[in-house]
N, C-alpha and C positions, 0 to 999 in steps of 0.2 A: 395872666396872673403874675403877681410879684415872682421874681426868681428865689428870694428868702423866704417864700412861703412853704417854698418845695419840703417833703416831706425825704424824695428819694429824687436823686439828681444824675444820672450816667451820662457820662462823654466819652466818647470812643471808645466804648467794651468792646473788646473781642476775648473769644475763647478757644482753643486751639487743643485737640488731643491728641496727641503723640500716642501712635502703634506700631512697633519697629520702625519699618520707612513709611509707614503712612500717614500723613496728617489732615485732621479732618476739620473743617470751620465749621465751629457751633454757632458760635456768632460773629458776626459779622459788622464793626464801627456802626455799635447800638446807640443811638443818645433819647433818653427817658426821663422826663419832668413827672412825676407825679405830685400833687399839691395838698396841703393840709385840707381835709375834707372833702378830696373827690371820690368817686368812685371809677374806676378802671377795669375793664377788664383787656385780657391779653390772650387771644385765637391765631389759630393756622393748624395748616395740617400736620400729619403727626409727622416728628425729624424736622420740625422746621426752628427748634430750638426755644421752645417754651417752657422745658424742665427744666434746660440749663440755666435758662434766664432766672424762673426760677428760686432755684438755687443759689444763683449770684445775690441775687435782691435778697434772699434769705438768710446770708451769710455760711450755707452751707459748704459753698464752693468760692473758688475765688476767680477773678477774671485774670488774663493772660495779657492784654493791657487794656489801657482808658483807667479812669477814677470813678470811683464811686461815693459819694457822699449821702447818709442817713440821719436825716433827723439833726444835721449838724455837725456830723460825724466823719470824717476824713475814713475811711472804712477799707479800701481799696486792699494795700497791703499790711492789715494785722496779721498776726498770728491766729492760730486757733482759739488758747485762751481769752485770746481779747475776745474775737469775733464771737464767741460761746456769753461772753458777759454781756458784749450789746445784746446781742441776738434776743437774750432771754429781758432786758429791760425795756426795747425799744420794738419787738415784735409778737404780733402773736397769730400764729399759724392753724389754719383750716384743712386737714387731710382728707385726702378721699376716705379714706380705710380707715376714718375717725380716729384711730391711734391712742382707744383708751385702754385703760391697765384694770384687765379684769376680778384681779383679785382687791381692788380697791374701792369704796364707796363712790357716788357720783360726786359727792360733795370733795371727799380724798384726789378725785382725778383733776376738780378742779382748782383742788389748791395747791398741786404741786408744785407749778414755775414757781408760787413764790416762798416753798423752801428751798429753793435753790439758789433763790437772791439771796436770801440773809438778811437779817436784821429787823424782821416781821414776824410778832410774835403769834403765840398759836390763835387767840381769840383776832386778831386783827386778820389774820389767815382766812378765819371761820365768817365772819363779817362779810369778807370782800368778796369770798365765793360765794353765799346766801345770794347777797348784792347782782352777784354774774350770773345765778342761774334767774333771780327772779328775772332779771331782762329780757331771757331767752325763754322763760313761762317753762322753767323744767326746777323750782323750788320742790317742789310739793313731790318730786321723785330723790331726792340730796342725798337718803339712807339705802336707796335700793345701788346694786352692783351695774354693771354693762349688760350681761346676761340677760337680764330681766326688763331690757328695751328693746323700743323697737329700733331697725336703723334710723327714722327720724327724729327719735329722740336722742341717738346715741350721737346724731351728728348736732343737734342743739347743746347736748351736754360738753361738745371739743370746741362751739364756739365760744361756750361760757367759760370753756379755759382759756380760748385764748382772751379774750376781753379781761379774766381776772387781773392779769398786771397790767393796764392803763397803757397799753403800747403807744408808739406811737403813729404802728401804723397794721393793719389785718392784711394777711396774705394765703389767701384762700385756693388752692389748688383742688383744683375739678370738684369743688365740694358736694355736687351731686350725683357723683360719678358710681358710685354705689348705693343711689337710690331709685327706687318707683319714681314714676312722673310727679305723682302727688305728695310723696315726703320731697320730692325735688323742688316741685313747685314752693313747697312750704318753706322748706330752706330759702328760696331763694327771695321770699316776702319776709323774711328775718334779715338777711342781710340791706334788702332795701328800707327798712324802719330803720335799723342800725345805719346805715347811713345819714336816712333823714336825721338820727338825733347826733349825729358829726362826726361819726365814724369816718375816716380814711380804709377805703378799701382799694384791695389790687387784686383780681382774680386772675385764673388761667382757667382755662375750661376749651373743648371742645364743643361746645355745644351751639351753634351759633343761636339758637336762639337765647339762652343765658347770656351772649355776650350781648344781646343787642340791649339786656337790662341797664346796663350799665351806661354811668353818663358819661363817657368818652370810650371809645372804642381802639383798640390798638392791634394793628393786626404786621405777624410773622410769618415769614416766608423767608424758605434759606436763610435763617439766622440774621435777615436782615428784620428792619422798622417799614415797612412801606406803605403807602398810602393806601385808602379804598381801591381806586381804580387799578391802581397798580396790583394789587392784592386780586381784582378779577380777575384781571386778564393773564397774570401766573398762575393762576389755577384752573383756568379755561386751556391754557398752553399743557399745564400738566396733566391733565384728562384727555387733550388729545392726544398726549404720547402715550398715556396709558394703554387707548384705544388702541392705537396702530400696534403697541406691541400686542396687545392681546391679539388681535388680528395676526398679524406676521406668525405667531405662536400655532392660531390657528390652522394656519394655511400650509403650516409647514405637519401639522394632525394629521390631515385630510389626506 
């Protein structure tokens, strides 16, 4: 694909956390093309630096070096306020733990991001959430609270928020990760329609089977990018270690 098609672009992330004398690599010289209208997901096992990434892609956190560019965006080193401006025009985020506000209408939860842009008044507000839930086939719930769903509904109602400001890109973390198989399943045929109609998606998940959904696969290990193969055989080497320590553990029981 074109390199200006790219949606999200990293060259040499790294992320580094500082605890008295110890530092520890989250990641590791990342480089990540994502493209207007793929869909991605992003697997490894847990500590192999998915949250961070994450994060970074989120604008939650910032990297320690490399560049990052969004949607166009030089993004790397803003500040907070900036990164809180894009974040809220250029992204829209899928939580595990759905992240709605219970004292609020479903239609209210999903119009929030866009009072916090500004300059969108309350009927175009009303309009564009209607808009967001019909997509996700959760209209006909808009006056009921959180409470009164169930979790697969409550997680169609957080994708309707994120779709309500036209991001420019979805970033879905484990979004079935607080569901049954079959709201998971259901979830996970939302996002693939959402695709087909030109959705850019970026998942993280545990789940290999949710990750094989997806039409390119990206898999983490130690904080690094690595290939399939490469990707087995560190995780075939990390279960054998696993093994022998359990063993040695054992042996030392008995």
């Amino acid at each position: 694909m074109n390199p200006s098609s790219s949606v999200i672009a990293l060259d040499g992330i790294r992320k580094v956390f500082q605890a008295d004398e110890v530092e520890t690599h989250a990641l590791s010289d990342v480089h990540l093309a994502v493209h207007r209208g793929e869909y991605v997901s992003i697997s490894g096992p847990s500590g192999c630096g998915k949250t961070t990434l994450l994060s970074i892609l989120g604008l939650l956190d910032t990297a320690s070096a490399g560049s990052y560019v969004l949607n166009g965006h030089d993004v790397a080193q803003l500040d907070a306020a900036a990164r809180a401006r894009i974040r809220n025009a250029e992204i829209g985020f899928i939580f595990q733990a759905f992240n709605l506000i219970g004292d609020l209408t479903v239609q209210e939860n999903v119009e929030l991001p866009l009072t916090y842009r500004g300059g969108i008044g309350t009927a175009e507000r009303r309009a564009r959430a209607h808009e967001a839930l019909e997509r996700v086939g959760m209209a006909h719930r808009m006056r009921h609270h959180p409470a009164q769903l169930s979790g697969g509904q409550q997680q169609r109602v957080a994708v309707a928020r994120a779709l309500v400001g036209k991001p420019a890109i979805l970033l879905a973390d484990e979004p079935t990760g607080n569901l049954d198989s079959r709201n998971g399943e259901a979830v996970m045929a939302l996002l693939d329609e959402l695709h087909k109609g030109g959705a850019t998606i970026c998942m993280v998940t545990h789940d290999a089977r949710y990750a094989e959904l997806a039409q390119r696969k990206i898999r983490l290990f130690d904080g690094r990018v690595v290939d399939e193969d490469t990707f087995d055989r560190l995780r075939r080497e990390d279960e054998a270690r696993l093994d022998a320590l359990i063993g040695s553990r054992d042996g030392l029981q008995a």
